[in-house]
C-alpha positions, 0 to 999 in steps of 0.5 A: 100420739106421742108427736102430739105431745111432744109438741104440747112441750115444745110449746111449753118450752117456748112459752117459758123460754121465748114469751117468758110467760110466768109459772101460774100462766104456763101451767094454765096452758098445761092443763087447757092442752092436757085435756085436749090432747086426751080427748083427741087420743081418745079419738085417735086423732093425728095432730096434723090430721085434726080438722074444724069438725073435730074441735067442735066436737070438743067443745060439745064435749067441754059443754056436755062436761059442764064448763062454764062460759069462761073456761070453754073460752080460756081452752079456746084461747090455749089451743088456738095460741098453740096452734100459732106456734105449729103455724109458725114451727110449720107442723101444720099449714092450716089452724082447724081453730082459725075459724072458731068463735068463743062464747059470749061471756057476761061481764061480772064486775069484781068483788069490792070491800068496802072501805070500812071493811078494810080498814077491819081486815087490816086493824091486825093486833101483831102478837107473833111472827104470823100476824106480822107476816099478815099485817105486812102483805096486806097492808102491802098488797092494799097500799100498790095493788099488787096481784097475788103472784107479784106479792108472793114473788116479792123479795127481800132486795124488791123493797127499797125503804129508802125511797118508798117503792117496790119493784115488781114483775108483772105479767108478760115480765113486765117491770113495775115500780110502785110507791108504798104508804107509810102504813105499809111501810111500818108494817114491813119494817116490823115484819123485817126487823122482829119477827121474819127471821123466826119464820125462816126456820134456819133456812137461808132465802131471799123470799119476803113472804115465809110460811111455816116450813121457812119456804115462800107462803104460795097463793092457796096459802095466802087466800087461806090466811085471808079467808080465816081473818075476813070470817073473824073479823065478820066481813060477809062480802064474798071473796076471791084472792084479788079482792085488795087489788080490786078495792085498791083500784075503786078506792083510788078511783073514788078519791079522785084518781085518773084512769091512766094512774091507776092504768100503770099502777095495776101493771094493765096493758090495755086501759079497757081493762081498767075501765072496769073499775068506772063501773064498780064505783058508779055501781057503788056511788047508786047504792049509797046514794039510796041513803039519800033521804030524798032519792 
């Protein structure tokens, strides 16, 4: 089984070097093919040798074990794209996967403060380094609808004060450049200016986002941070790291901008995932207009 997984490295390696597919989406594709590959060890199955019926019964395994919908789909995905590449190495002549259907999944709409609600989570009184720090990437991550791993990736050159903007690389290394507000923009500057250095603890990078050990703050740390801050500031929708993103785009939707805009500003490839957005703020509109004394 060692050729099995030799070629899950292959794999790895040409997702990093070929596709130049970020850390975070690589390590999915680690775990979805580590799991797998275990399974079919345990089944002392070939890699040229697996058929149909033998991913099938791992997905039965995958349902036995209590994985959602979702994940059963996205390890679907993983093999299936890693079969393509022993496709196109020519290790195999066949996918057993090809003929694999995924689960239907139900569409949730993503989680959205409110616009109150933001302005709670931002009104941050900066008394240290830390509350500078948390400030600056939230009022960052609000003002362009950065994802999480792009606002943590951010570094000290991505920022141009001068003009306004930020740049970006998103997913599939793709480059973005995007306006920041004038309350982002003073927030990073205080930041910069009085209080990132302290953080740096006499280490030398070029990060923006520092933690305590003067290294890049990582995406638990951050969703920790924020988690905290919500609780104290007595916000009861739930949360997920994207949330800002998310309010982001139904907010500017809301006063009046065009999908395509926002399209570009998200960094998404295909519009449909954009659309999602038209069904939140329709969502959001219905509920407030239950206030209507007439409605």
């Amino acid at each position: 089984m060692n050729e099995f997984k030799n070629y899950i490295e292959d794999f790895l390696d040409y997702l990093l070097i070929d596709k130049k597919y970020s850390p975070n989406t690589i390590e999915s594709y680690a775990r979805d093919l580590e799991k797998y590959y275990a399974f079919q060890k345990q089944r002392n199955v070939k890699i040229n040798q697996i058929k149909k019926e033998d991913i099938k019964e791992y997905l039965k395994y995958l349902k036995e074990s209590k994985m959602s919908d979702k994940s059963i789909s996205r390890n679907i995905s993983s093999i299936r794209t890693f079969y393509k590449f022993l496709l196109m190495e020519r290790v195999i002549t066949k996918s057993p996967i090809e003929l694999i259907e995924l689960p239907k999944i139900k569409k949730t709409l993503p989680t959205v403060l409110s616009t109150e609600e933001v302005s709670r989570l931002l009104d941050i009184t900066v008394t240290d380094a830390y509350s500078a720090r948390n400030k600056a990437m939230l009022e960052l991550m609000y003002a362009t609808g950065l994802r999480v791993s792009e606002l943590i990736a951010l570094k000290k050159q991505d920022i141009n004060f001068e003009d306004a903007v930020l740049k970006t690389m998103g997913k599939g290394s793709k480059e973005r450049i995007l306006p920041i507000g004038d309350y982002a923009l003073e927030a990073l500057h205080l930041y910069l200016d009085g209080y990132r250095d302290e953080l740096m603890k006499k280490k030398v990078t070029d990060y923006l986002f520092l933690n305590n050990h003067g290294t890049p703050i990582t995406r638990q740390g951050f969703f920790k941070m924020i988690k905290k801050l919500a609780k104290e500031k007595n916000i009861t929708t739930p949360f997920s790291p994207h949330t800002l993103r998310h309010s982001f785009a139904t907010h500017l939707l809301d006063c009046g901008a065009d999908l395509r805009s926002i399209q570009e500003l998200l960094g998404h490839s295909d519009i449909s995932t954009t659309q999602i957005y038209t069904h939140v703020s329709n969502d959001l509109l219905k509920e407030n207009y239950k206030n209507h004394p007439h409605a």
